[in-house]
C-alpha positions in Angstrom: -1.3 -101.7 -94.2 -4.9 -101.0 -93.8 -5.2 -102.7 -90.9 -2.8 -100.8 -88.7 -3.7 -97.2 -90.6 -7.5 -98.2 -89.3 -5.4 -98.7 -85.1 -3.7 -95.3 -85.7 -7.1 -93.6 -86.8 -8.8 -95.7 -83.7 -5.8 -94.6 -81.4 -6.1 -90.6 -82.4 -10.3 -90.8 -81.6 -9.5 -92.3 -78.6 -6.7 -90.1 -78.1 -9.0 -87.0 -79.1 -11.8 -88.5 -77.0 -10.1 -88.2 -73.6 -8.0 -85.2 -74.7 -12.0 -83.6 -74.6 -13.1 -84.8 -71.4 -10.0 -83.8 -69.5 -10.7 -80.6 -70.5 -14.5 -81.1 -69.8 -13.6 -81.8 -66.3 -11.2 -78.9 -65.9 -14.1 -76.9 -67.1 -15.9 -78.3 -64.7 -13.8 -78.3 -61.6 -12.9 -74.3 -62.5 -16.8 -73.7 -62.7 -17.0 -75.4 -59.3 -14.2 -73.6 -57.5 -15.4 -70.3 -58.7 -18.8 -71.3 -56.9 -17.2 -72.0 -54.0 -15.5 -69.2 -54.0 -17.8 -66.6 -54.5 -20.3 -68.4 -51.7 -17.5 -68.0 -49.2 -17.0 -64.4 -50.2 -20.8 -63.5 -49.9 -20.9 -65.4 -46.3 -17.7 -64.1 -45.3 -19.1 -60.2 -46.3 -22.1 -61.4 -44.0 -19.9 -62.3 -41.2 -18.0 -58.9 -41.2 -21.4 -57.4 -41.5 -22.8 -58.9 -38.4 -19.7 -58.3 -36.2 -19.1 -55.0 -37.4 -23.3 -54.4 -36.2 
């Protein structure tokens, strides 16, 4: 009994554990696209700047 209540417990961390870094790295790879993003909007708007001059 103890024995496989102490594997569920370990399961759930581990579970827990990866359910926290997926979302870490969704953070992570939102943060980076928005980044992205907003560099290609700021080069783009000094593109249309230069043509338009």
């Amino acid at each position: 009994m103890t024995v496989t209540e102490g594997e569920r417990g370990d399961r759930t961390r581990s579970i827990r554990k990866f359910l926290y870094y997926t979302l870490l790295t969704i953070v992570y790879l939102l943060k980076g696209i928005v980044l992205i993003l907003t560099l290609l909007i700021m080069l783009g708007e000094k593109g249309l700047k230069r043509l338009k001059v």
